[in-house]
C-alpha positions as CSV (number, residue, x, y, z in Angstrom):
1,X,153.5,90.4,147.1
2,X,155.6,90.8,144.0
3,X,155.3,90.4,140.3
4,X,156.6,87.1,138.4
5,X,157.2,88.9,135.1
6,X,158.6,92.0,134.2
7,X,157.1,94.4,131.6
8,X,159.1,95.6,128.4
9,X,158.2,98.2,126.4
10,X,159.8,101.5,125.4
11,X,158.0,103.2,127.7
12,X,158.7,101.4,130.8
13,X,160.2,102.9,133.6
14,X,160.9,102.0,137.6
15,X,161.1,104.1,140.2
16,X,162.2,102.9,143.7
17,X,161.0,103.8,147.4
18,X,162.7,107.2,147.9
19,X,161.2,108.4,145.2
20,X,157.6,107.6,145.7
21,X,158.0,108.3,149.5
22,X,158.8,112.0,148.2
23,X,155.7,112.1,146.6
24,X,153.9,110.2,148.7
25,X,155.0,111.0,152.4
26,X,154.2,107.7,154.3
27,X,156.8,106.0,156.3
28,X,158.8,103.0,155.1
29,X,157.1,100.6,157.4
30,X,153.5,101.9,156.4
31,X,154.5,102.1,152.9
32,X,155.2,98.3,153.0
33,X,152.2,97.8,155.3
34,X,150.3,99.1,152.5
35,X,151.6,96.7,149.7
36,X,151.4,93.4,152.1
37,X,147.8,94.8,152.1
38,X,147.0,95.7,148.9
39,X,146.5,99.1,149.3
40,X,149.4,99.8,147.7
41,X,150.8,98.7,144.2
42,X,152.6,95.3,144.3
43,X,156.3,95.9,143.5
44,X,159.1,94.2,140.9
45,X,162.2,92.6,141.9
46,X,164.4,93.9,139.5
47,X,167.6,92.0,140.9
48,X,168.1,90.3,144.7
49,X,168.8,93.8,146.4
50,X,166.5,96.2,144.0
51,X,163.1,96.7,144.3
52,X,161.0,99.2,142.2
53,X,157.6,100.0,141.1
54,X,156.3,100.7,137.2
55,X,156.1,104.9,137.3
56,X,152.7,104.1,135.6
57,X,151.3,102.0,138.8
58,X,152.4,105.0,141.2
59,X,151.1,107.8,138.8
60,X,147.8,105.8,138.6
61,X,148.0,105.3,142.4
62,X,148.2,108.9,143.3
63,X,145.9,110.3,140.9
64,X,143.6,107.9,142.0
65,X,143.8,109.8,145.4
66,X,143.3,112.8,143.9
67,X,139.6,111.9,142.9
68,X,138.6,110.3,145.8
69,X,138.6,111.2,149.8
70,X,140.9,108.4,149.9
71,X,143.9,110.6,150.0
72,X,143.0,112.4,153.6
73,X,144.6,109.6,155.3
74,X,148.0,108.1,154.3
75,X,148.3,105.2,156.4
């Protein structure tokens, strides 16, 4: 469900749950759903108790949404 590597770069920056669920309003539980499923991008274990996403994954995610129906339902 998660990445092996993690990406360097400049550019690079993680943002964790609370901060896509504010952009994306899903619960937790569906949020994870989603991942375990694939419909949702696979996150990076940044340490044992921190788990984050690439901003360009959820930025991709969402706009993604935008041009398709997709984004009518949430879970």
């Amino acid at each position: 469900m998660q990445h092996n590597t993690l990406p360097t770069g400049a550019n690079v920056r993680f943002v964790r749950l609370p901060e896509i669920l504010s952009r994306y309003p899903v619960s937790r539980s569906s949020w994870w759903r989603g991942v375990k499923s694939g419909k949702y991008p696979k996150p990076y274990k940044l340490s044992a108790n921190v788990t984050a996403w690439l901003q360009s994954d959820i930025d991709s995610f969402l706009q993604s949404l935008a041009t398709t129906d997709a984004g009518a339902d949430h879970e």
